[in-house]
C-alpha positions as CSV (number, residue, x, y, z in Angstrom):
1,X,133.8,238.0,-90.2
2,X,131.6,238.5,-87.5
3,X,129.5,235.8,-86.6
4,X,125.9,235.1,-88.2
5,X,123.0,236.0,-86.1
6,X,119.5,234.0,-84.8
7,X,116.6,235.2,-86.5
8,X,113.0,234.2,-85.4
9,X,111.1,233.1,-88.7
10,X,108.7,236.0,-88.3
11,X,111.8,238.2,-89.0
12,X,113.5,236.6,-92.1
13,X,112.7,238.5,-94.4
14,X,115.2,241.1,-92.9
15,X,118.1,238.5,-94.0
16,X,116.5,236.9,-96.8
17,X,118.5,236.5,-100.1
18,X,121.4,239.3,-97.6
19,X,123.5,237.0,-95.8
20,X,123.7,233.4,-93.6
21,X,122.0,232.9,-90.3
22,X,120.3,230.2,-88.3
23,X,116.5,230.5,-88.1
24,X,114.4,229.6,-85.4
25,X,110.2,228.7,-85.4
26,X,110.2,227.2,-89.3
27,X,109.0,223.9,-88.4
28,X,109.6,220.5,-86.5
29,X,110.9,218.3,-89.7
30,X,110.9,215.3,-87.3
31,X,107.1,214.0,-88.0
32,X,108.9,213.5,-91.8
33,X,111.1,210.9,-90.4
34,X,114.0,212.0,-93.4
35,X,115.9,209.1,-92.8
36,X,112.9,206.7,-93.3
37,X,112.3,208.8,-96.2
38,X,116.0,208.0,-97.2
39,X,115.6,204.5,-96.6
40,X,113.0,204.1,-98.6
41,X,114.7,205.7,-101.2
42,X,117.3,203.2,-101.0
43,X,115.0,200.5,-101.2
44,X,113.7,201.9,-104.0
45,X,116.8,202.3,-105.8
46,X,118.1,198.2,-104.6
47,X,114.9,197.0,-106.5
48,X,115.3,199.1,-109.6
49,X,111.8,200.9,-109.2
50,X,113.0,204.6,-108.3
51,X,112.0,206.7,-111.1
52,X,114.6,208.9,-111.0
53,X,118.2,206.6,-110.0
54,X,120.6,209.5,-111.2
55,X,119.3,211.8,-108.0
56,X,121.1,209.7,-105.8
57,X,124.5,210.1,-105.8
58,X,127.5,208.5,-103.4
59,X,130.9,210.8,-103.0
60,X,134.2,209.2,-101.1
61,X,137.5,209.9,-101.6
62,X,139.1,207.9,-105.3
63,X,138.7,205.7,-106.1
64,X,135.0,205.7,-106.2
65,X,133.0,202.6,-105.6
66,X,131.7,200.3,-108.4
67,X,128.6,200.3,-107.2
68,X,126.8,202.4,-104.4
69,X,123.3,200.5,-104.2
70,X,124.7,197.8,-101.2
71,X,125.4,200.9,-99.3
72,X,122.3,202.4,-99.5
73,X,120.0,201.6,-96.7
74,X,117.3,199.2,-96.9
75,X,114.0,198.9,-95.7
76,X,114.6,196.9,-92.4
77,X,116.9,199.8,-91.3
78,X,115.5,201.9,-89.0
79,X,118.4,203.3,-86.9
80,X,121.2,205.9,-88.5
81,X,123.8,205.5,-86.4
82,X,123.8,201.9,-87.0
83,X,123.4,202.4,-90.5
84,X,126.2,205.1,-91.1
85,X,128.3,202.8,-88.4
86,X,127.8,200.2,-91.3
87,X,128.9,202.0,-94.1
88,X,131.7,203.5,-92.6
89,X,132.8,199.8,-91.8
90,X,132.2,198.8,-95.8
91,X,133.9,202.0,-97.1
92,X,137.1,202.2,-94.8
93,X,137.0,206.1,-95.9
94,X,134.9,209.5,-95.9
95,X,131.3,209.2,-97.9
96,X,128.8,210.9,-98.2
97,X,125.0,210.2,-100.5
98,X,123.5,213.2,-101.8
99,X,119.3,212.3,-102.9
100,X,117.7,215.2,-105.0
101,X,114.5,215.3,-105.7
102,X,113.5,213.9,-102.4
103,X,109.9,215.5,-102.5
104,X,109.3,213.0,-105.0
105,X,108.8,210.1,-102.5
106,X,106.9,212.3,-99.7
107,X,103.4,214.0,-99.9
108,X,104.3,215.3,-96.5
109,X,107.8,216.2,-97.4
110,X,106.4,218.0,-100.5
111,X,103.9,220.8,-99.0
112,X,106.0,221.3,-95.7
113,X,108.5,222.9,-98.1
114,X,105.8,224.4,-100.2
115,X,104.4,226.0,-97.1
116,X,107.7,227.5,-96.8
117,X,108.2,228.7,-100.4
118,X,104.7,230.3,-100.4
119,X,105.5,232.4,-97.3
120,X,108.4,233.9,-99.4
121,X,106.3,235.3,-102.1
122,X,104.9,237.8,-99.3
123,X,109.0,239.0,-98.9
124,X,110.3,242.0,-100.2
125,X,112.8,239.8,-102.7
126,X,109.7,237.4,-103.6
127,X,110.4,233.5,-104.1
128,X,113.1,232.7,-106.3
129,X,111.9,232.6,-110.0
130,X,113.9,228.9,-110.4
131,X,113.8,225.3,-109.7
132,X,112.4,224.2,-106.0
133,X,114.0,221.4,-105.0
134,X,114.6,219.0,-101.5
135,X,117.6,216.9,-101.3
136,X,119.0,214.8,-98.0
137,X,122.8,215.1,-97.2
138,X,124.0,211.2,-95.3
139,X,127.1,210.5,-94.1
140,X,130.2,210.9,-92.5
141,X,133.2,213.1,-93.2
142,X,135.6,215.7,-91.7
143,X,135.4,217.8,-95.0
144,X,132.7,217.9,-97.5
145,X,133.2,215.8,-100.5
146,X,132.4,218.8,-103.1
147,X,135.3,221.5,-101.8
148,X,134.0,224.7,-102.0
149,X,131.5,225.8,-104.8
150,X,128.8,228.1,-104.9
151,X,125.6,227.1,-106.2
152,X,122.6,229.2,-107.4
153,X,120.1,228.3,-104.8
154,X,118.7,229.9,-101.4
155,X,118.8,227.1,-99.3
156,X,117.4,226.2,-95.9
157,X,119.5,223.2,-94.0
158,X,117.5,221.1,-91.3
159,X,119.6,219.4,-88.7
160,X,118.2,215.4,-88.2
161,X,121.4,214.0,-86.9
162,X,124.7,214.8,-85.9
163,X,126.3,218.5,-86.2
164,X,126.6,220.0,-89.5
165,X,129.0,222.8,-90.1
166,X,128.9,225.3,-93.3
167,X,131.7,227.3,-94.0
168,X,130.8,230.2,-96.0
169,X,132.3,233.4,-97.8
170,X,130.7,236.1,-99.7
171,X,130.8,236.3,-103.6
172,X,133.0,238.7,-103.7
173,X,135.9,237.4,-100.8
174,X,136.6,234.6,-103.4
175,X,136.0,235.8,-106.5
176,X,139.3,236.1,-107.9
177,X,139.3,232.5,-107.7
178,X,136.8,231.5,-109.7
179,X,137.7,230.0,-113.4
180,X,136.5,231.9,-116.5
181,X,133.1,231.6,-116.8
182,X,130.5,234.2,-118.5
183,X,127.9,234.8,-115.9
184,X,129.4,233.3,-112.4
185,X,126.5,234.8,-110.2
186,X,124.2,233.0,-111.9
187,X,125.8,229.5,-112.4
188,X,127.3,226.8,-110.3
189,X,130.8,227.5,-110.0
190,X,133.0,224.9,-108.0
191,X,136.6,226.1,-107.5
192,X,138.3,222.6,-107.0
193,X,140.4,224.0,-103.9
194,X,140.5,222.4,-99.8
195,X,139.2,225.3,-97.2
196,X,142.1,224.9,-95.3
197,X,144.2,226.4,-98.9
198,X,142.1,229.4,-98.3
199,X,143.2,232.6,-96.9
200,X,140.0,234.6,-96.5
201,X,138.1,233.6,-93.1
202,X,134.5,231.9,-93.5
203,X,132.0,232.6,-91.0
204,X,131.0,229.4,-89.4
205,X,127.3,228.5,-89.8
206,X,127.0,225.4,-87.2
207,X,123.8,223.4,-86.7
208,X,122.7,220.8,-84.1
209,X,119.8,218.3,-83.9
210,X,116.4,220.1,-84.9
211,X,118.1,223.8,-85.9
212,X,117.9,225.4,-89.3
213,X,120.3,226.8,-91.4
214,X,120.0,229.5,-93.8
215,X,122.8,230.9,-97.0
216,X,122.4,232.6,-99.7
217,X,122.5,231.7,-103.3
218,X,125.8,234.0,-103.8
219,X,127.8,232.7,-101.2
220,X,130.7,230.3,-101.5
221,X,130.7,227.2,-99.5
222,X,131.1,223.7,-98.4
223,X,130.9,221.5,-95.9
224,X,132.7,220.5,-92.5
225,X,132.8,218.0,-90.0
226,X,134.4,216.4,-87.2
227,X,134.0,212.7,-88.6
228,X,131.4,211.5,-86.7
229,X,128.2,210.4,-88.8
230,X,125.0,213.6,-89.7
231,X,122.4,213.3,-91.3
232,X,120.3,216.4,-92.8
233,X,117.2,217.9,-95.1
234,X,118.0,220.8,-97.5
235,X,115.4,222.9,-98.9
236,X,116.5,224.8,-102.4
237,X,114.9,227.6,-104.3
238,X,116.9,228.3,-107.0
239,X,117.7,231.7,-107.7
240,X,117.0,232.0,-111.3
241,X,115.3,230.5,-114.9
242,X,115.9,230.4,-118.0
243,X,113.2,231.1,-120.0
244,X,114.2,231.0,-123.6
245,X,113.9,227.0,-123.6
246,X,110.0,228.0,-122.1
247,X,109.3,230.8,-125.1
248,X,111.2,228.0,-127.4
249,X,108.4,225.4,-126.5
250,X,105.3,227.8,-126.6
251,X,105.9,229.0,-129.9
252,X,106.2,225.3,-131.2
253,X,103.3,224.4,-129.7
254,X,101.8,227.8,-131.2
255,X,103.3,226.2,-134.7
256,X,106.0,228.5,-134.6
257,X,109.3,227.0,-136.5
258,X,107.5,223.8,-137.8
259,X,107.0,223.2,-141.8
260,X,106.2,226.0,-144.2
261,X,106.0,228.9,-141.1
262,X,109.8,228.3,-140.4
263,X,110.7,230.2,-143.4
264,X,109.5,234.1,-144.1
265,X,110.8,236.4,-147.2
266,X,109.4,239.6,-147.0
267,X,108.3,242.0,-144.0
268,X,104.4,241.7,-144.6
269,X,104.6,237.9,-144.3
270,X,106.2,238.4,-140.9
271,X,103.1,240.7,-140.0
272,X,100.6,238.0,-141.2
273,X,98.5,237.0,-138.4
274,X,97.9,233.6,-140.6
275,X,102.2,232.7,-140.6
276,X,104.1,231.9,-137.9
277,X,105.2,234.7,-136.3
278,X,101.9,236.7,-136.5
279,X,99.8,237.9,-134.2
280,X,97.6,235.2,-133.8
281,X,100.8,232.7,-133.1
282,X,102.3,235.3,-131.1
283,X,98.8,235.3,-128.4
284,X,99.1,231.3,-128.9
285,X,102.3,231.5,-127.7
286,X,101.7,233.9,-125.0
287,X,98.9,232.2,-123.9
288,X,100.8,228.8,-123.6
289,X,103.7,230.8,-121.4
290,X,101.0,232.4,-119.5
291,X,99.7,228.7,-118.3
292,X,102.8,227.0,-117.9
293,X,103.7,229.9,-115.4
294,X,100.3,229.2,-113.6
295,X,101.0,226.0,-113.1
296,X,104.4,226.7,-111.6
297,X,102.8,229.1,-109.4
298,X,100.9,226.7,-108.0
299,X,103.8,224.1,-106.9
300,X,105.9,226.5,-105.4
301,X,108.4,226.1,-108.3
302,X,108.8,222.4,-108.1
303,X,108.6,220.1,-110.9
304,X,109.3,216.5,-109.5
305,X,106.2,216.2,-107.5
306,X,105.3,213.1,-105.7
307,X,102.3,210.9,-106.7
308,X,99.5,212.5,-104.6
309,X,97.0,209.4,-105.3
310,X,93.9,208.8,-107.3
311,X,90.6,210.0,-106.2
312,X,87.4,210.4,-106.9
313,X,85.9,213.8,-106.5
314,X,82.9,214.0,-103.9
315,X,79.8,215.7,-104.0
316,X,80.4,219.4,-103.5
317,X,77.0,219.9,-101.9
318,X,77.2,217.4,-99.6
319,X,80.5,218.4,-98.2
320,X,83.0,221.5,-97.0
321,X,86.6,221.7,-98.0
322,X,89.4,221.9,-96.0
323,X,92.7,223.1,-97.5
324,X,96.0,220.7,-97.4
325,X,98.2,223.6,-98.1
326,X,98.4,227.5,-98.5
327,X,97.2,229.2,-101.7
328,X,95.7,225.9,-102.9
329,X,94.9,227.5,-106.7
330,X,96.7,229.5,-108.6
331,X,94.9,231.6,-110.8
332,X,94.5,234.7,-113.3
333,X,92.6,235.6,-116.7
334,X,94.4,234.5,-119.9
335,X,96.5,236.6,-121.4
336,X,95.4,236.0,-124.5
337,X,91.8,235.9,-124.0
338,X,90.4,237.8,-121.5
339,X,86.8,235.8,-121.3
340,X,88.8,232.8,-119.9
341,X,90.8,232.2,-116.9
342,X,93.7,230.1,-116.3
343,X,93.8,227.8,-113.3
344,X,96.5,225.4,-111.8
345,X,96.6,223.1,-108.6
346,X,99.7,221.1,-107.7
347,X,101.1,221.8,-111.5
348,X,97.4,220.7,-112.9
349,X,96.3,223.4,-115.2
350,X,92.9,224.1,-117.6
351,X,91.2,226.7,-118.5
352,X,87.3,227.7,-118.2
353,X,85.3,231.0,-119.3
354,X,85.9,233.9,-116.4
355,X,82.2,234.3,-114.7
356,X,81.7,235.9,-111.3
357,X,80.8,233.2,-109.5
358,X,83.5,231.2,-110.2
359,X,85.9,234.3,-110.0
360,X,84.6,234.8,-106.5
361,X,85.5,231.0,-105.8
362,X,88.8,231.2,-107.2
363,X,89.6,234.1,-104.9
364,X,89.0,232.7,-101.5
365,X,90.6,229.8,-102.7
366,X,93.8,231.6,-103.1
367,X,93.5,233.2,-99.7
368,X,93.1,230.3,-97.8
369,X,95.8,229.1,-95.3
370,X,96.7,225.0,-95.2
371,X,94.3,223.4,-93.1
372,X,91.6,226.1,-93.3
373,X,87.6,225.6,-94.2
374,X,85.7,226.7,-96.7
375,X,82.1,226.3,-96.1
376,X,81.3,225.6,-99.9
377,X,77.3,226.6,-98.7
378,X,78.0,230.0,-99.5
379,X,78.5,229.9,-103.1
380,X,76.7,229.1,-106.0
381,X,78.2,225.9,-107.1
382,X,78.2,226.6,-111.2
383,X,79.8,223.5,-113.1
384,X,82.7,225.8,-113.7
385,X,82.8,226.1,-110.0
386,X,82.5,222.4,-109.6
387,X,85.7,222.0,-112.1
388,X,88.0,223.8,-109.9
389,X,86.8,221.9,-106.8
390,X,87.4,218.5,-108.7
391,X,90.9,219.9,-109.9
392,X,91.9,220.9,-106.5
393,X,91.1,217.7,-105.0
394,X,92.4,214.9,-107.7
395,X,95.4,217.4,-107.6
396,X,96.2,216.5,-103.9
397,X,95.3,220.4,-103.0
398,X,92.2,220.6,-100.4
399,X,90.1,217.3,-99.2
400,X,86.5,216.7,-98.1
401,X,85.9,218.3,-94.6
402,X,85.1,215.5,-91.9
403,X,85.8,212.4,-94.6
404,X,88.3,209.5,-94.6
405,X,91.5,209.7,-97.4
406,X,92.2,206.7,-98.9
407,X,95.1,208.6,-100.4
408,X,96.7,209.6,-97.3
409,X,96.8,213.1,-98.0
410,X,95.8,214.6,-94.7
């Protein structure tokens, strides 16, 4: 294989979702300080409060640990190195921690990879239609813990610490490998064999300290090292959903498949707008799918969010607004009831009657870019206009122009 190329970021749509390559001008990740992030994760996860303990995952060589908490780090570590120099002491072998859902702990963390995401919607293959998702890679290893697999995400590798190599293949150079299975594109598919057992060449994606890497969600892969400790940030869009558990949902809530309506005999009672699959339940339904997509929409894809603090709105009048991230609503007329409109910010969604002046709102909202200002003075500030406003800013989405956080948020 030849080797993968450079692309500036203004150019990645060229390569998006087509093949590996490093990419140059997405962003310094260093202001996010991922291995504080990682240690307070660890912290987290020593004192039993991190609300989600199964994302954080240790892999060695067997046999595995007992327990992996003691070689997390804790909140009085501040150096890797030292760290990783310390757990490499403990385990006497290869390790490696994998933490999902990092997002979940970092505000900042959270809309630098929304940023991102957003910026792919304007791409000729669009933002992936699954799962968003950060997750930090620690440790150190001459070959990845997981062998070669091929997951169903685009992801985005930041270099923090060390060199990080990916070896990677094409779908279709190891195909023949891969175990029965009834749709392999679209699921993770791990073939349980070394790299060194494989005869195809991989093309060599190597990163260094503040470069990003970039594969595809069909390509084979896994990881490579030359021992020494790295330590890395991996955004994931996942390629795709499935949306039968989504329609399943909406059409319960629409009373679809609960008590008498789960039952029909004859053709005219499934036409009935008054029975469960009727019209009416059908709109319901629709409706309910309609919103949970705008809400999505709104996050980029992800659903572990971090908490983005209370607040209490301000007085719209007295202030401008400043965006905290692109595209801070997501919007559009309901689906099943075209006097209302549907908006979402941060995965916050309700719904209020469609009126020009609000419509006019809801636009520029959508247009603006993270850290621009709206000078509110120019539009007639409706309570329906005032709603949004509130919604944006309890959901962590634009701030008061010129006033102090007690959040944090800016």
């Amino acid at each position: 294989m030849t080797g993968p190329p450079e692309v500036d970021a203004a150019e990645f749509s060229s390569v998006w979702t087509r093949r590996p390559c490093r990419v140059r001008g997405l962003g310094d990740v260093r202001p996010l300080d991922v291995f504080g992030m990682f240690a307070r994760i660890g912290a987290e996860v020593r004192a039993g409060t991190h609300r989600r303990l199964d994302d954080v995952k240790l892999f060695t060589p067997p046999p595995a640990p007992a327990e992996h908490d003691a070689h997390l780090p804790d909140a009085a570590e501040h150096d890797f190195p030292a760290y990783a120099a310390r757990v490499s002491r403990e385990l006497g072998k290869d390790w490696s921690f994998v933490v999902n859902s990092a997002q979940a702990t970092s505000p900042e963390l959270y809309r630098h990879a929304r940023e991102l995401f957003v910026g792919l919607r304007e791409t000729g293959a669009g933002l992936p239609a699954g799962i968003s998702d950060c997750f930090i890679v620690a440790g150190s290893y001459s070959t990845g813990p997981t062998q070669v697999h091929k997951d169903t995400a685009e992801v985005f590798l930041y270099v923090v610490e060390g060199v990080k190599t990916m070896l990677l293949w094409p779908y279709e150079a190891l195909s023949e490998w891969a175990p029965p299975d009834p749709d392999p594109l679209r699921n993770h598919v791990a073939l349980k064999i070394d790299p060194r057992d494989v005869d195809v060449a991989p093309l060599r994606l190597v990163g260094r300290p503040g470069e990003v890497l970039y594969w595809p969600a069909s390509y084979w892969h896994c990881a490579e090292s030359d021992g020494r400790p790295s330590l890395s940030l991996h955004l994931a869009a996942h390629r795709y959903r499935d949306l039968t558990p989504v329609w399943a949902g909406a059409f319960a809530r629409a009373g679809v498949g609960a008590g008498d309506s789960r039952w029909v005999s004859s053709e005219q009672e499934l036409g009935g707008d008054g029975l469960g699959f009727g019209r009416a339940a059908a709109e319901r339904a629709t409706s309910a799918v309609h919103e949970w997509s705008l809400a999505r929409h709104s996050t980029a894809n992800f659903e572990i969010l971090p908490d983005l603090g209370r607040r209490e709105p301000p007085d719209w009048k007295r202030h401008e607004l400043v965006a905290l991230q692109s595209a801070p609503i997501s919007w559009a007329a309901d689906a099943a009831d075209q006097a209302r409109l549907i908006v979402a910010a941060n995965g916050r969604s309700f719904r209020l009657p469609h009126r020009d002046p609000t419509v006019r709102l809801l636009t520029e909202l959508a247009s603006l870019r993270a850290e621009e200002v709206l000078d509110l003075r120019r539009h007639d500030l409706d309570r329906e206009s005032r709603a949004v406003l509130d919604v944006a800013y309890l959901a962590g989405a634009v701030d008061r122009m010129g006033g102090a956080d007690p959040a944090g948020l800016t």
